[in-house]
N, C-alpha and C positions, 0 to 999 in steps of 0.2 A: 511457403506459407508460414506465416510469423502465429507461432500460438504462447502463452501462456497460461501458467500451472500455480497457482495460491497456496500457501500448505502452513501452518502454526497456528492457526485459530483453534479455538476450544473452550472452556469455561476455568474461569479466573474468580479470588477474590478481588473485592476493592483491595487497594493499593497495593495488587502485585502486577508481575511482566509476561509479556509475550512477544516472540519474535516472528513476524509474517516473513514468510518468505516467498517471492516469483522470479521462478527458474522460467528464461527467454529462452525459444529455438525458432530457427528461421530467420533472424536479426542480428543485426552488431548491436549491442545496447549500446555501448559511447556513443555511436551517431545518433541516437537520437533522448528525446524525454523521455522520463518514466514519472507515472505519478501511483500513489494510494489515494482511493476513496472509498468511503463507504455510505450503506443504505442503511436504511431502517423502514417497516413498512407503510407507507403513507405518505412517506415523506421522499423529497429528491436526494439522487445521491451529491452526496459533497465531498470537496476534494478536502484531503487530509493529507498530505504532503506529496510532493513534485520536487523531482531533480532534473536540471535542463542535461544536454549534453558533455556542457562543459564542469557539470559537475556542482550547481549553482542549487542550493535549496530552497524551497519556502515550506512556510507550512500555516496551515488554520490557528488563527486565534485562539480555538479551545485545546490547542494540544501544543501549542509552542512550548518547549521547557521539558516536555515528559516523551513525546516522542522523537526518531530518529531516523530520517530517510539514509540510507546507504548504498552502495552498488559493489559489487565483484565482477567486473567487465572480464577475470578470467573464465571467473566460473556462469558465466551471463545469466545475473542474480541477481534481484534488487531484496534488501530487505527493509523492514519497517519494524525498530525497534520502539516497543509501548511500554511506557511504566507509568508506574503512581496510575493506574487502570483507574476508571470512574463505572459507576453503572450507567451513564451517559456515553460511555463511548462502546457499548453494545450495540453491533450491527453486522452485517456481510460486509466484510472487507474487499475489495475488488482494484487488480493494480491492471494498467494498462501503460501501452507502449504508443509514442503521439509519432508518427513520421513528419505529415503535414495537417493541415486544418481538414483533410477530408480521408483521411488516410489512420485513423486509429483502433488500435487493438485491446479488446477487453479482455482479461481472464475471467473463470468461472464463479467465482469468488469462495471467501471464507468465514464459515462465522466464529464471530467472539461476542461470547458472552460475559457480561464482569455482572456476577451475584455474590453474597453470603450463602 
């Protein structure tokens, strides 16, 4: 059973850092995608960046530049490095793992707050 585990949310000011981190069990993370998304309430959640298998990034328009998808396939880790923080990008952070189109795994998520 493939679970994942969210852990570095917390409260920030604007324009500091935070590093998300999802520790994989049950999976080979190389074999498959990983992505970051996050909520906020009312609204859908949106992706905030995705790594394919081979290792390929994309990321949202509003965070190209400040943030940073990475993986530790020893330590079966994805993290998601955040800087230059907005109060805009306040929400539950949520990473999951994509096998196939019907086949995906959410974590529990994590919040981050960016206030003064």
């Amino acid at each position: 059973q493939v679970q994942l585990v969210e852990s570095g949310g917390g409260l920030v000011q604007p324009g500091g850092s935070l590093r998300l981190s999802c520790v994989v069990s049950g999976s080979i993370l190389s074999a498959y995608s990983q992505g970051w998304y996050r909520q906020v309430p009312g609204k859908s959640r949106e992706l905030v960046a995705g790594i394919t298998s081979g290792g390929t990034t994309n990321y949202a328009d509003s965070v190209k530049g400040r943030f940073t998808i990475s993986r530790d396939n020893a330590k079966n880790t994805v993290f998601l490095q955040m800087n230059s923080l907005k109060s805009e990008d306040t929400a539950v952070y949520y990473c999951n793992l994509v096998k196939n189109l019907f086949d995906t795994t959410w974590g529990q998520g994590t919040q981050v707050t960016v206030s003064s």
